[in-house]
VOMAR-88211 format. One record per residue (C-alpha): x, y, z negated; residue number from 0; residue in three letters. Coordinates in Angstrom, 2 decimals. Layout:
VOMAR-88211
+---------+---------+---------+------+------+
:      px :      py :      pz : resi : resn :
+---------+---------+---------+------+------+
:       X :       Y :       Z :  NUM :  ALA :
...
+---------+---------+---------+------+------+
//
This chain:
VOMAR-88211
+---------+---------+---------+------+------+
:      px :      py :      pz : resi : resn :
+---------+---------+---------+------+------+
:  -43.48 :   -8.19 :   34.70 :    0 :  UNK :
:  -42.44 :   -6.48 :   31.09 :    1 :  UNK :
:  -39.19 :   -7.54 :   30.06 :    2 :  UNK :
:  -39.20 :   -9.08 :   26.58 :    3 :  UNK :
:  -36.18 :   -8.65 :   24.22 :    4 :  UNK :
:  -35.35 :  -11.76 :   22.25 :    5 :  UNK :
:  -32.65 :   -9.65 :   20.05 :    6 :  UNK :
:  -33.48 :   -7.67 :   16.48 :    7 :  UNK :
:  -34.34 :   -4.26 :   16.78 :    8 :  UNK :
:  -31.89 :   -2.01 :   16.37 :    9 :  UNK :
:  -32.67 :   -1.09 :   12.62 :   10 :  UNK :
:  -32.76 :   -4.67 :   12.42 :   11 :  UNK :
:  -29.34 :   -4.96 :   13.51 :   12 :  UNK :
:  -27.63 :   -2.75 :   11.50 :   13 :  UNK :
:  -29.19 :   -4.27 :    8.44 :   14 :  UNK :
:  -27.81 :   -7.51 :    9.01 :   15 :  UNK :
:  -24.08 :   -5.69 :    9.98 :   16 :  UNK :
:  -24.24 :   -4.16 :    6.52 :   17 :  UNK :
:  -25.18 :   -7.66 :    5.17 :   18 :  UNK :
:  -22.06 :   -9.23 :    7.09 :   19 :  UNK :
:  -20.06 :   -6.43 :    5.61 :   20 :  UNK :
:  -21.32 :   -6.78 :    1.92 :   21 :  UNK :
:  -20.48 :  -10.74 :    2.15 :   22 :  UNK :
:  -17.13 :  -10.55 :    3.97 :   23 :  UNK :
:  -16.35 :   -7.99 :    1.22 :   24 :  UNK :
:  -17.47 :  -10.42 :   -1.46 :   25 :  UNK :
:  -15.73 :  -13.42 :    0.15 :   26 :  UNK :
:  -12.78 :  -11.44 :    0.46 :   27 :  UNK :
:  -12.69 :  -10.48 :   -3.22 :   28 :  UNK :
:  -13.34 :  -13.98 :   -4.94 :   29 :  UNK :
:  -10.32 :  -15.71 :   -2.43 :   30 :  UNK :
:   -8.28 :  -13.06 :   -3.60 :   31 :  UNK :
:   -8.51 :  -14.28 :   -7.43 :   32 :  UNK :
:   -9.09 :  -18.03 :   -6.32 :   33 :  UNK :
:   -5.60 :  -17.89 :   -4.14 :   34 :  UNK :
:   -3.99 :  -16.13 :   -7.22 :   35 :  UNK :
:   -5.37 :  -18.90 :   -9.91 :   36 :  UNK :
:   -4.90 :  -21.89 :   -7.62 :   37 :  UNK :
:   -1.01 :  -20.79 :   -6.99 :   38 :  UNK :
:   -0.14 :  -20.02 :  -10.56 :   39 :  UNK :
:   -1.95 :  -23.28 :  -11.64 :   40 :  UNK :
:   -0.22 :  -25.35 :   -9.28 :   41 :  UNK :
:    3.07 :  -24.31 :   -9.67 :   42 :  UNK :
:    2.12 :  -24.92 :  -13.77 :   43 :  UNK :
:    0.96 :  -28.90 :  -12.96 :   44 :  UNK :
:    3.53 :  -29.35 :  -10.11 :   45 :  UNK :
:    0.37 :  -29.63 :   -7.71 :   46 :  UNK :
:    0.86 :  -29.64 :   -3.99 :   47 :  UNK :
:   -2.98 :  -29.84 :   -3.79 :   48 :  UNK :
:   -3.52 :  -26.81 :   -5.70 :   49 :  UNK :
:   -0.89 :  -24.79 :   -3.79 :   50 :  UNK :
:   -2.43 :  -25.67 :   -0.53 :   51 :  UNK :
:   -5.73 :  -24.77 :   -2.20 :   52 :  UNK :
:   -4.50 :  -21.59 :   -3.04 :   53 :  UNK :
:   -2.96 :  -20.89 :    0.00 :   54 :  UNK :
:   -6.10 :  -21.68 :    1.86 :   55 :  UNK :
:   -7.74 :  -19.09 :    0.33 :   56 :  UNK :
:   -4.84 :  -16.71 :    1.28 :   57 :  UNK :
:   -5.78 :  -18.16 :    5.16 :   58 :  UNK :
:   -9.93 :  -17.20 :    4.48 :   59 :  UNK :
:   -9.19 :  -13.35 :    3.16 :   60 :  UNK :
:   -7.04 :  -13.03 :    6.86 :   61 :  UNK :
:  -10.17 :  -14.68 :    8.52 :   62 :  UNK :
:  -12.96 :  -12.61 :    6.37 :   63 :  UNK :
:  -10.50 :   -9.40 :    6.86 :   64 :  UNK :
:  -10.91 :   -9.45 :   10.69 :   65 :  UNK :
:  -14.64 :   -9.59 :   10.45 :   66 :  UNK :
:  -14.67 :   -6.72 :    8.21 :   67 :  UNK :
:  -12.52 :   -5.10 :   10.54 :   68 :  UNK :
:  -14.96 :   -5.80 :   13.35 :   69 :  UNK :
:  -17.66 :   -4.67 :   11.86 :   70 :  UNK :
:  -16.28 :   -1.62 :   10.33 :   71 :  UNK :
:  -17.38 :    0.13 :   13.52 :   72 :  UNK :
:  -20.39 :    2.31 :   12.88 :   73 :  UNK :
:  -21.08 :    1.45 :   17.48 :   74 :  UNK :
:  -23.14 :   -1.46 :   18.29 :   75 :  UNK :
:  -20.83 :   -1.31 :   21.53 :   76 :  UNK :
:  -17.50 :   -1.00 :   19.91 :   77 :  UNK :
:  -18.16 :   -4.22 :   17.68 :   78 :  UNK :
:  -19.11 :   -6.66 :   20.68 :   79 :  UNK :
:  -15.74 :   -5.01 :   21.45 :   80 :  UNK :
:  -13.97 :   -5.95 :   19.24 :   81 :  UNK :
:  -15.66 :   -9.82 :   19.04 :   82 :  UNK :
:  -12.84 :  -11.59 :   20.92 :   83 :  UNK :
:   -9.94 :  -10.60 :   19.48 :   84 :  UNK :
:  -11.85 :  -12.05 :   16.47 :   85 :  UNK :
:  -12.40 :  -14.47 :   17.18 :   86 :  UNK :
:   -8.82 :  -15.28 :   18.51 :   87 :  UNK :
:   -7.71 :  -14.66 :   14.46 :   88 :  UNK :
:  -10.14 :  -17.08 :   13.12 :   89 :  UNK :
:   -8.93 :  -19.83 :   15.13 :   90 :  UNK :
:   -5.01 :  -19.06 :   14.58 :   91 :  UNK :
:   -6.38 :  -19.39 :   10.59 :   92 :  UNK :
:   -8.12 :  -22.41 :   11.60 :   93 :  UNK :
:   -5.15 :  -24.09 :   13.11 :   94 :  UNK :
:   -2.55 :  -22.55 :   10.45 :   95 :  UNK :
:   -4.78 :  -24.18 :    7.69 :   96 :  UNK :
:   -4.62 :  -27.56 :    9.58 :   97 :  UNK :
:   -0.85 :  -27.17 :   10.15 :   98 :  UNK :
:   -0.23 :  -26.37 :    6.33 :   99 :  UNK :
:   -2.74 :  -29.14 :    4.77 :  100 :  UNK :
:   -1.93 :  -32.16 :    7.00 :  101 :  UNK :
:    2.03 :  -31.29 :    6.73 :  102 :  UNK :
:    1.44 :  -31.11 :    3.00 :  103 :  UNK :
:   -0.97 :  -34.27 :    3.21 :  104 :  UNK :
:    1.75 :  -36.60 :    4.76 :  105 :  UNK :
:    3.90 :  -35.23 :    1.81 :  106 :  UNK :
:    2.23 :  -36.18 :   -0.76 :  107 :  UNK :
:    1.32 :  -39.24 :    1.08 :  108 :  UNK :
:    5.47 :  -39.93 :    1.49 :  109 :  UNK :
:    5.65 :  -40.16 :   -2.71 :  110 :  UNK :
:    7.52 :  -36.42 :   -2.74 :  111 :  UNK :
:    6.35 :  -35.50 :   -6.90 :  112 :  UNK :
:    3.79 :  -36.63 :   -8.89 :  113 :  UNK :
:    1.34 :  -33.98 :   -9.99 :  114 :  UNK :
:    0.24 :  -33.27 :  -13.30 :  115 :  UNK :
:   -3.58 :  -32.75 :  -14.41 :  116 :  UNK :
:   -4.48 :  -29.25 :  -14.55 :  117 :  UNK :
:   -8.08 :  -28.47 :  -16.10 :  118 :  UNK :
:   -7.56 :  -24.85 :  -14.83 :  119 :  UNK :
:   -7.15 :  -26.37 :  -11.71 :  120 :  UNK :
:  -10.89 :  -28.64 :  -11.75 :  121 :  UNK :
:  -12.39 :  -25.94 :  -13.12 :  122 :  UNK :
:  -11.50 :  -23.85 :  -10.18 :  123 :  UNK :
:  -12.58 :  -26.25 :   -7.57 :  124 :  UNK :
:  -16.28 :  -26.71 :   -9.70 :  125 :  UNK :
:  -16.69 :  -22.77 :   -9.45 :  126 :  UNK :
:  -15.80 :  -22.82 :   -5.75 :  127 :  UNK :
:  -17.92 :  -25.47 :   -4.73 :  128 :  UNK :
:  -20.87 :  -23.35 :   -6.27 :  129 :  UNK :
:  -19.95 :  -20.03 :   -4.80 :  130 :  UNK :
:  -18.45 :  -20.78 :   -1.38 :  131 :  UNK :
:  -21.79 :  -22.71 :   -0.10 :  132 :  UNK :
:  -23.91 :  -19.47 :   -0.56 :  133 :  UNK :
:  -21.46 :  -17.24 :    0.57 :  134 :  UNK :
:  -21.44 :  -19.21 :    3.99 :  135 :  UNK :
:  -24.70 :  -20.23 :    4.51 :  136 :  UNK :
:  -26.01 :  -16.39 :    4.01 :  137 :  UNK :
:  -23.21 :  -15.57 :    6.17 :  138 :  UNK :
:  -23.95 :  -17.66 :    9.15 :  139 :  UNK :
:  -27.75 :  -16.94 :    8.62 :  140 :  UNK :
:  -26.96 :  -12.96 :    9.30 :  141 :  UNK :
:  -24.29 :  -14.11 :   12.25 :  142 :  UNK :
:  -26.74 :  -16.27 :   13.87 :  143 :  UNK :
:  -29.78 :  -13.87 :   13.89 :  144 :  UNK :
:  -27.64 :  -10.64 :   14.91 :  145 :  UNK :
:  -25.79 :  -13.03 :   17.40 :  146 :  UNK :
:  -22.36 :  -12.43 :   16.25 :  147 :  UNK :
:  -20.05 :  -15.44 :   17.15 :  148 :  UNK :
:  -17.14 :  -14.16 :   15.18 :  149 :  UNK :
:  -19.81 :  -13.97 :   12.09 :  150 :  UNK :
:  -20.75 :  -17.58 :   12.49 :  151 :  UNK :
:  -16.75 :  -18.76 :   13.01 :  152 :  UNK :
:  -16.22 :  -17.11 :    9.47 :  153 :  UNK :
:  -18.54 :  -18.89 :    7.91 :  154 :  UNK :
:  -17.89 :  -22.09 :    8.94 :  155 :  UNK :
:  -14.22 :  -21.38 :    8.01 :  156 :  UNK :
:  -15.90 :  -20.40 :    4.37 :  157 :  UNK :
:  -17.84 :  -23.87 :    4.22 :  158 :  UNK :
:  -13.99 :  -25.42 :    5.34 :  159 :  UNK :
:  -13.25 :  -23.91 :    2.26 :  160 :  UNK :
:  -16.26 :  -25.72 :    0.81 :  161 :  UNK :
:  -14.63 :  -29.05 :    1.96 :  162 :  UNK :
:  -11.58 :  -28.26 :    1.03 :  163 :  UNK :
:  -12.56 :  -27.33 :   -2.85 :  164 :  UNK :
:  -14.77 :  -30.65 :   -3.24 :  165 :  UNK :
:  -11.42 :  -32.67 :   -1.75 :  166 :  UNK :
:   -9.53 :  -30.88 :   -4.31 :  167 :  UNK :
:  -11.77 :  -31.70 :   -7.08 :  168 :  UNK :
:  -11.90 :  -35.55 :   -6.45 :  169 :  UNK :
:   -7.92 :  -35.64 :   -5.82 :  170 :  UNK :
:   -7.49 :  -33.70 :   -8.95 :  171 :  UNK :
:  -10.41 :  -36.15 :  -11.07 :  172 :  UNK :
:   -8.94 :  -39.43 :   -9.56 :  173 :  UNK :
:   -5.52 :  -38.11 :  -10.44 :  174 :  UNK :
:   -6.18 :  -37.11 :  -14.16 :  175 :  UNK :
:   -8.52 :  -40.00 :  -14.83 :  176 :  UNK :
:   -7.49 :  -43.18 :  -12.88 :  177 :  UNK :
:   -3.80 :  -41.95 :  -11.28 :  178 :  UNK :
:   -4.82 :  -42.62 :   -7.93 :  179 :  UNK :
:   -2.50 :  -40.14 :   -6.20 :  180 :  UNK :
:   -2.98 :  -41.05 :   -2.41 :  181 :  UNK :
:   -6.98 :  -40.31 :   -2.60 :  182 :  UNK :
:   -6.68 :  -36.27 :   -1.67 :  183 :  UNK :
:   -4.33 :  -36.09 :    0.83 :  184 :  UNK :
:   -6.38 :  -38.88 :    2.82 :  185 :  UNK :
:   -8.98 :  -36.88 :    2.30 :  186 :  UNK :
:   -7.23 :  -33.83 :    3.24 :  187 :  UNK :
:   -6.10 :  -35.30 :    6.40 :  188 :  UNK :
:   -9.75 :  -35.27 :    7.37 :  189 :  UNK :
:  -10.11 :  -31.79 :    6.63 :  190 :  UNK :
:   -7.16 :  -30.83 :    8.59 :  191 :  UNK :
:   -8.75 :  -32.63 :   11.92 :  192 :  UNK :
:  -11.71 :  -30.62 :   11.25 :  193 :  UNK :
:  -10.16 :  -27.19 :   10.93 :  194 :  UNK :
:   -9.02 :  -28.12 :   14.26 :  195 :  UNK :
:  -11.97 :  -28.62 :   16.03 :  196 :  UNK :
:  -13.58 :  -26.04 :   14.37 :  197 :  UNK :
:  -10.40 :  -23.60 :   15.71 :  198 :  UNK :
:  -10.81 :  -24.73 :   19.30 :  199 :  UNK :
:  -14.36 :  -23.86 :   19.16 :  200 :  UNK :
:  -13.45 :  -20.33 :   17.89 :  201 :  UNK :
:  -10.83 :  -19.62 :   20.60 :  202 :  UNK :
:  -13.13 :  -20.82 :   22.97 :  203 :  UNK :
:  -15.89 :  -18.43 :   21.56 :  204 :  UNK :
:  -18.39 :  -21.38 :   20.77 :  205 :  UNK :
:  -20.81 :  -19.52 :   18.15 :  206 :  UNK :
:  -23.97 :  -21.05 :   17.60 :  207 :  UNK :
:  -25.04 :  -17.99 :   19.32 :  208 :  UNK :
:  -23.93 :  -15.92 :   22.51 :  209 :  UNK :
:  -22.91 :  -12.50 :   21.98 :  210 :  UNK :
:  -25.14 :  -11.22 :   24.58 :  211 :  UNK :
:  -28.66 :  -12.65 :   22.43 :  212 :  UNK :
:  -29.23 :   -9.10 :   20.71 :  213 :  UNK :
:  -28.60 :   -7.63 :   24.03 :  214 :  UNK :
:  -31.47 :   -9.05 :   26.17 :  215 :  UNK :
:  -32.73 :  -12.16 :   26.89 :  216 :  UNK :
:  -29.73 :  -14.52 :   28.52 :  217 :  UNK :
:  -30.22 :  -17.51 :   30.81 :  218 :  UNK :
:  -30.31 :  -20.89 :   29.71 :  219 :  UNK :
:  -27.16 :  -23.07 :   30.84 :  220 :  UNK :
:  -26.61 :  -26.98 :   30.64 :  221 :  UNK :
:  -25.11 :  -25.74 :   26.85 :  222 :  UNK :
:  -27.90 :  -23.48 :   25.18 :  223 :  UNK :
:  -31.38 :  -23.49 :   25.32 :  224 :  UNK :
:  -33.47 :  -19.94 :   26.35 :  225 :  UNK :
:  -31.47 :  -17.80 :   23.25 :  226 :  UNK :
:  -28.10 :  -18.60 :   24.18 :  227 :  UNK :
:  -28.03 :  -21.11 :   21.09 :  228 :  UNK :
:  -25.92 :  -24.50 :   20.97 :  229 :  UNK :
:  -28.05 :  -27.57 :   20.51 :  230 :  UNK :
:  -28.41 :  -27.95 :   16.55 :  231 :  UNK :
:  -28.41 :  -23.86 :   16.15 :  232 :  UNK :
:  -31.68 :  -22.03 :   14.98 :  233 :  UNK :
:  -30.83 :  -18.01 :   16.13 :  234 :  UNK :
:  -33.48 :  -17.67 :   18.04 :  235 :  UNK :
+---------+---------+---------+------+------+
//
């Protein structure tokens, strides 16, 4: 009996690295200005929202920056290689962003400063709500077909980032418009128990997809169907 490879061809494969790379290098690039905008505005308006905003994107360039160093390898071999360790970075960002926003949540939740509005500040949030859902999605679509774990575990930390901006923008609306200061860090309490979960399932190397899917066909387990894939995944 023939052997049949589930996996992309080779040429396939290194046309969705060099996508990875190109959108790790763009994600890296537009956290860069949005950690350097959110931080300058929130020191401005007093805004422990828009610090932790800022400093969230600080969190997603380490993330994005260990992908790009992953895939900087030119050998298919060297970059399964190097898929571990990570993956073992994305989750310390994962839990270091949880750490940061629900310490900074049950601040502002204690009544430590009142923030002021900052339109720089909702403005930011708007633009980041419409760039960060493309950047993950294609992100996770490349990941998931190549079978790239660490791929997929940047991405979701990119549509955390997603969360994160449209929590900002209602905290910083129901702030500036009705004064209802306790709305985002309830909210961002939320986000912090996800960033968790999502962090345990990077340490514990639960990608959509198994590293080993461009490889050959792997066996199905009580977890993944025929492709290695968690229920709810579509890599195959």
């Amino acid at each position: 009996m023939t052997a049949v490879s589930l996996g992309p061809s080779p040429a396939r494969r290194e046309v969705l690295a060099e996508r990875i790379r190109l959108l790790v290098a763009a994600t890296i690039t537009y956290n860069v200005v949005e950690a350097a905008v959110a931080i300058t505005a929130g020191a401005l308006a007093s805004s422990t929202a828009l610090i932790g905003f800022g400093l969230d994107s600080v969190i997603e360039v380490s993330s994005a920056a260990a992908v790009a160093w992953q895939f900087s390898a030119a050998d298919h071999a060297v970059r399964d290689a190097r898929e571990q360790r990570t993956l073992r970075i994305i989750a310390l960002s994962f839990f270091a962003l949880a750490a940061y926003v629900g310490v900074d949540a049950v601040r502002a939740l204690t009544g430590t400063g009142e923030a002021e509005r900052s339109i720089p500040g909702i403005v930011l949030a708007v633009l980041s709500l419409a760039v960060m859902p493309f950047l993950s999605a294609a992100q996770r679509k490349a990941g998931r077909e190549l079978g790239s774990a660490s791929a997929v575990a940047d991405s979701q930390q990119t549509l955390l980032c997603t969360y994160l901006s449209a929590v900002l923008l209602a905290g910083l609306l129901l702030n500036a418009t009705l004064g209802w200061s306790w709305a985002d860090p309830i909210a961002a309490l939320v986000i912090a128990v996800i960033a968790v979960k999502e962090g345990r399932d990077a340490w514990q190397g639960k990608g959509c997809c198994a590293a080993s899917t461009a490889a050959a066909a792997p066996k199905a387990d009580a977890g993944t169907d025929v492709c290695g894939c968690r229920p709810g995944c579509d890599c195959c």
